[in-house]
N, C-alpha and C positions, 0 to 999 in steps of 0.2 A: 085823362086822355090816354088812350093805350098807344104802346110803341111795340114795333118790332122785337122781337127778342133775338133776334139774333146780331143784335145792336145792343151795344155796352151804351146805358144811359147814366149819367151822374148831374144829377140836376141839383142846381142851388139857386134859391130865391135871395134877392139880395135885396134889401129896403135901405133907399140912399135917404143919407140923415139931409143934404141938402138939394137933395134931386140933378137928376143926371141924366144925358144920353150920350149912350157909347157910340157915335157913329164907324168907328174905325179903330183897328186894334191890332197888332203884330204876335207871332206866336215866339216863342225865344226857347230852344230845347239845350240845355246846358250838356257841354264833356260831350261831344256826341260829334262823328264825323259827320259832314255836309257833304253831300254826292253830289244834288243839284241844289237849286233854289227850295223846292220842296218836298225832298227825298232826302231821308237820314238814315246815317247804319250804327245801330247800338249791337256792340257783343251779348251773347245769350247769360242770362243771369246778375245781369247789372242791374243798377237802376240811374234814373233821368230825372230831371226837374223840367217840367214843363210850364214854362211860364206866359200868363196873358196881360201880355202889356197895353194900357188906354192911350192913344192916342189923341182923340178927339173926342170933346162934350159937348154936350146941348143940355141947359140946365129946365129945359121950360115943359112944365105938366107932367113928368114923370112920376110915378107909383112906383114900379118896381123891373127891375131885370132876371132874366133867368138864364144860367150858364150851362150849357150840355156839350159832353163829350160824346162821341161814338167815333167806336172800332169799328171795325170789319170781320174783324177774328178775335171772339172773346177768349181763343187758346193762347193766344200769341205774345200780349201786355195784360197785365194785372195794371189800373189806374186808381190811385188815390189820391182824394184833396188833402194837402197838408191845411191843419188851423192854427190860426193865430190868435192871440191873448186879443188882440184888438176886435172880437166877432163874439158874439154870442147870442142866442135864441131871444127870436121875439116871436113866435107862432102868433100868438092873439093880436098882437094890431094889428098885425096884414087881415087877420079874419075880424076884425070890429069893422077896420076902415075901408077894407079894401077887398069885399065879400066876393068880387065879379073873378076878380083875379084869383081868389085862392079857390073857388069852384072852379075854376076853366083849366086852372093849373095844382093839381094838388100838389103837396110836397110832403114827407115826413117831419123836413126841418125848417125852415126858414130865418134866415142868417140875419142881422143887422152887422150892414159892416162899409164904410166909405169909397166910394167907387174909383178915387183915385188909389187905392193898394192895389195893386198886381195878385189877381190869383195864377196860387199855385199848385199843382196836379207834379204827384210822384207816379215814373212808371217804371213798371219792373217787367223785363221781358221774361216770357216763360217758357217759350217755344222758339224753332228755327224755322223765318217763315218772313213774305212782306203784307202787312197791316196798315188800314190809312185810319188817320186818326182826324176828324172833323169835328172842331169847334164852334159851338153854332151859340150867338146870345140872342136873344129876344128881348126888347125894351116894350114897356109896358107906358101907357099912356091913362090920364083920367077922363080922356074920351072916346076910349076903346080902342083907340089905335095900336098897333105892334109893328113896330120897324124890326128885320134878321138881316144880322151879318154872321158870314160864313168864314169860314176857311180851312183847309185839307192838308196835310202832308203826310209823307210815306214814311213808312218807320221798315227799314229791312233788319229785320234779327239774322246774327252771323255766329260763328262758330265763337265757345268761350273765349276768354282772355284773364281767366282767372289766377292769381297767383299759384294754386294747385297742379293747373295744367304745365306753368314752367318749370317745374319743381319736378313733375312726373317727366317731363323730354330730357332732361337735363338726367335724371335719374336713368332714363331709358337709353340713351348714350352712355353714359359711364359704365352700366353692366354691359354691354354690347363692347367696349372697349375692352375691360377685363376678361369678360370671357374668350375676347377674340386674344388674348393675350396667352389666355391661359388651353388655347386649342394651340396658338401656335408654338409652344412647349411642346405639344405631344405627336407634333407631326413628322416626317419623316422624310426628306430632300429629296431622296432617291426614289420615291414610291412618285412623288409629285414629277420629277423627272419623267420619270416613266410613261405615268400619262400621257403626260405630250409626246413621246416617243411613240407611243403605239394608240394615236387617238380616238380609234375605236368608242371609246365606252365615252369619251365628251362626245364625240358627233353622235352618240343615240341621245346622250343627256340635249343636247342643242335641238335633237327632232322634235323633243316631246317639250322642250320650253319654248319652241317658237314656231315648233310644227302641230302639235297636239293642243296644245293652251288655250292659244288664241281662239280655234277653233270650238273648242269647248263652250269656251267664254259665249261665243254668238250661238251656239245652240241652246245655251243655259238661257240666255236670255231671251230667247224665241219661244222656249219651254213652257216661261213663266209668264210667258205674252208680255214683257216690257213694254214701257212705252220708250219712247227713241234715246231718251236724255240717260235712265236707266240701262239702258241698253250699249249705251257707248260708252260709260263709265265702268260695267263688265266687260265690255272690250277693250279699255285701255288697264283694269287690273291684269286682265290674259295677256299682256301685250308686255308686261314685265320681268326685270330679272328675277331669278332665283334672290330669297331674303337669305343673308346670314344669319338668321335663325335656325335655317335648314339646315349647318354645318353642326349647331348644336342638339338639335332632334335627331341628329345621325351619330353623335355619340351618345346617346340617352338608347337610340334604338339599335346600337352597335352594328353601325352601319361602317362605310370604309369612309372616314374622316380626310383623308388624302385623297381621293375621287370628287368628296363633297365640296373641299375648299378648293379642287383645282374647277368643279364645275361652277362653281359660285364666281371663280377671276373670269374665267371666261364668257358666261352668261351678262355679265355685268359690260365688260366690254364692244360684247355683241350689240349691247342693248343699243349701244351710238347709232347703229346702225339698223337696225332690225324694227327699232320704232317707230323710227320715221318712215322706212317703208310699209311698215303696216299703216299707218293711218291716211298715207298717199295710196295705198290703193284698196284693202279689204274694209277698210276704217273708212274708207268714203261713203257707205252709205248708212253713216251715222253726221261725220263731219264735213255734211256740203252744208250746212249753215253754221258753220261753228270752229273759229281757227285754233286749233291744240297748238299750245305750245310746252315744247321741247323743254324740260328742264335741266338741260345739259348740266350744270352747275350740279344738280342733287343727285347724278347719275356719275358726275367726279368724286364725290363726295360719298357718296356709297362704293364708289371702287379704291379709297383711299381708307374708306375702314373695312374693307375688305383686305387690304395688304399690308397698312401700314402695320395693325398690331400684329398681326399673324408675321409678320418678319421681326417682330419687339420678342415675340415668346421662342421665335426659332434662334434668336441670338442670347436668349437667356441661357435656352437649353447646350445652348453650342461651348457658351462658358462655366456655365454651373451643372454638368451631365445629370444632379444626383437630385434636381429638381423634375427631370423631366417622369423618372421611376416615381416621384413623391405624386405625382401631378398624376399619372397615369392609372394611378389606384384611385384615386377620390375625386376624379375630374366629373364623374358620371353624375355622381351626387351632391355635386357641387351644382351641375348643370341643373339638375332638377329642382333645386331650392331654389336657384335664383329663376328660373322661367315662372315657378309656381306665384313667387313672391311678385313677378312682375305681371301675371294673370290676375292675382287679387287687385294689385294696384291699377291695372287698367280697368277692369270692373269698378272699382270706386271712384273712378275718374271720369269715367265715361258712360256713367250709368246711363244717361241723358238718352243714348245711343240706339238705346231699347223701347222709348217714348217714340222715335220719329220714324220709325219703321214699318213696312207692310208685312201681309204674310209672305207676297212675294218675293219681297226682295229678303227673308230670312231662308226660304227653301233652294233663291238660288245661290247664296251665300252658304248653302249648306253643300248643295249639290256640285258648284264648279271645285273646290278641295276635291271631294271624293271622288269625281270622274276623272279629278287631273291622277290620282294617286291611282287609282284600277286600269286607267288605259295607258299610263308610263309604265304601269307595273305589266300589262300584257306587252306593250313594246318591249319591252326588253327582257320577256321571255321567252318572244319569240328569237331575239337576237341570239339566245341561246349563253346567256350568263348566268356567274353565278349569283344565288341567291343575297349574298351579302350587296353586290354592284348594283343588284335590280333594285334592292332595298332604296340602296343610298342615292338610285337616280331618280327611283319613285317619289321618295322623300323634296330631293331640290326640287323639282319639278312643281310639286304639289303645293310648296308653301311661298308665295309670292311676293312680291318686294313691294308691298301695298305704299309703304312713305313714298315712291315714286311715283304711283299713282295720286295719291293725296295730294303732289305736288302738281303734277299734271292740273288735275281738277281746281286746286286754287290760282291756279293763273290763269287759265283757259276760262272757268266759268266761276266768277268770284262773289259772285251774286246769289246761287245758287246751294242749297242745301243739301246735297248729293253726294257730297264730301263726309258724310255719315257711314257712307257705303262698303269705302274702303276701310275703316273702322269697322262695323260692324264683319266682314270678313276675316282681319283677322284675329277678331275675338272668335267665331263659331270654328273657326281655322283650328285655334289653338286648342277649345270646346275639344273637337274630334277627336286629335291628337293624342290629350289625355284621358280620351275614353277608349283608344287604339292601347297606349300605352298600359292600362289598368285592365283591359280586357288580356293581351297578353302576359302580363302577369298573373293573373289566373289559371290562364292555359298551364304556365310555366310549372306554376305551384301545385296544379292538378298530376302532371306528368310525371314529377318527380318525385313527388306524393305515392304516386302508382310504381315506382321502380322499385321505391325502399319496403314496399308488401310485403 
């Protein structure tokens, strides 16, 4: 009998030693969150026991039963029957005795095994994505009769939950601590003062993080012809503060580290404010079916390691002066081992990242960094600064505070596989960076190369 291929079949013939009918039967998915009655969410790369439990028999005139799974998406679960010591092949009697049945129904295998055991089916999720999973028996009769009972449930695949992944967040805070500890050693009270005294160069940096971004963002995504859900999730990464990462790519790219971390307090603060009005009025015509919520709590929490260690390394320096000279020679190189190391590690972590993606969403993932980075960097030469300031607000501006995002997306649309996005951003994010960085080192190398002629 031919089947769909686009349907995952796993058939097994079962020859009851005492003869059987399943009228009725329960599915039992083990470790697994229940959403409703028959809709489940297993994290990506687990695996599940699927089990079929009998309910109900009817011993009269049966031959044999046949068990069949089908998916919807052979991408998305991997299924296998686990076997038991209590089954083994009997091919030839079903074909001696029971000729009609093993023509109508071929099988590779066919099982002896008692109808009261529960089968059991392992499944491994493979993809981020929802999958229905329908269980279909077929009872066999020696008058040709064939009774089918059915049954369906949703399997939603979600984002990992791997011991790796906690390992890596827990990792990716703690360098984000140190370093922020180790910038605020090298910074400079009176320069940050300053700032604020003549706010000039924040109010261009605040034009281009919440004047130039967001905007970017909905062109980039018009560009690439998104569809809506796409589209609003590049408009809620535009819609973000400056990452403290930027503080650290502006001493790697010897930018003004005192501009960068006072742009970063500020931006961050803004963000209370400036978010919610974008999604109440530009953001609406993404979010008229769709309520964002606010992750106030992950937007305290990003302004509290925004300040706290940067005031832990300013009171180191304040008491120990002769760390801040130690720190100010090797801080650059420091910077750059720990970014590299945390580049590889998200790479290994998140390879996943590079499976669920379009070409789309990698060219606009490419293109909103580089437009953010060349049209802060034309603002603010027209503003008429210098080149180091243009640098360092080009920089905040460009590298965005995607965990806010990420958090956006998982409360707001929790169902939802999009949450990739902001991930994938800023790996290409970081991608550019170090081919910014390497490609100026070249120039540098060349230049100087040509002086000592």
């Amino acid at each position: 009998m031919g089947f769909d291929r686009r349907m995952l079949h796993i058939r097994i013939f079962v020859l009851l030693i005492l003869g059987g009918c399943v009228t009725n039967f329960e599915i039992i998915l083990s470790e697994t969150k229940q959403l409703t009655n028959r809709s489940f969410e297993i994290p990506l790369y687990e695996k599940r026991n699927l089990t079929i439990r009998f309910l109900e028999f009817d011993r009269r005139d049966v031959i044999g039963v046949k068990y069949e799974i089908q998916t919807t998406n052979l991408n998305i679960v991997r299924i296998r029957q686990q076997k038991t010591n209590r089954r083994r092949e009997y091919d030839w009697f079903i074909y001696k005795s029971h000729r009609r049945l093993f023509n109508l129904y071929p099988s590779p295998k066919v099982f002896y095994a008692k109808i009261k055991e529960n089968q059991t089916w392992t499944i491994e999720t493979q993809s981020m994505d929802l999958t229905t999973l329908t269980v279909r028996l077929d009872v066999f009769y020696k008058d040709q009769r064939r009774s089918t009972s059915k049954k369906s449930i949703d399997i939603r695949v979600t984002y990992p939950q791997r011991t790796i992944d906690w390992i890596f967040s827990i990792f990716v805070l703690s360098m984000v601590v140190l370093t922020s500890i180790l910038t605020g050693i090298i910074l400079d009270l009176e320069s940050i003062i300053q700032c604020f005294v003549r706010p000039r160069l924040i109010l261009i940096g605040l034009v281009a993080q919440y004047g130039l971004v967001p905007l970017l963002a909905l062109t980039t995504a018009k560009f690439v012809q998104y569809s809506s859900l796409n589209g609003l999730v590049f408009f809620i990464i535009g819609c973000c503060p400056g990452s403290v990462f930027s503080n650290h790519w502006n001493v790697i790219f010897d930018g003004d580290i005192n501009l960068s971390v006072t742009m970063s307090f500020v931006s961050t603060c803004i963000s209370f404010l400036m978010i919610p009005v974008y999604f109440r009025t530009i953001g609406r015509i993404y979010t008229e079916d769709v309520h964002l919520q606010i992750p106030y709590y992950g937007l305290a929490f990003s302004l509290a390691i925004t300040v706290i260690p940067y005031a832990i390394g300013i009171l180191i320096s304040y008491f120990f002066r002769q760390t801040k000279v130690l720190i100010e020679e090797t801080i650059r190189s420091i910077f750059i081992s720990v970014l590299f190391i945390l580049f590889l590690f998200a790479l290994t972590v998140n390879w996943y990242v590079f499976q669920m993606i379009d070409f789309s969403t990698m060219i606009a993932s490419i293109l909103l960094p580089l437009l953010a980075f060349i049209f802060t960097g034309l603002l603010a030469s027209i503003s008429q600064i210098h080149w180091q300031e243009m640098k360092t607000i080009s920089i905040d501006a460009g590298i965005q505070n995607t965990a806010i995002a990420f958090l956006i997306i998982i409360s707001s649309l929790p169902r939802s596989k999009v949450f990739v996005i902001p991930m994938l951003f800023t790996l290409l994010t970081t991608i550019l960076l170090w081919m910014f960085l390497l490609v100026r080192n070249r120039i540098r190398n060349y230049l100087n190369s040509k002086m000592y002629e």
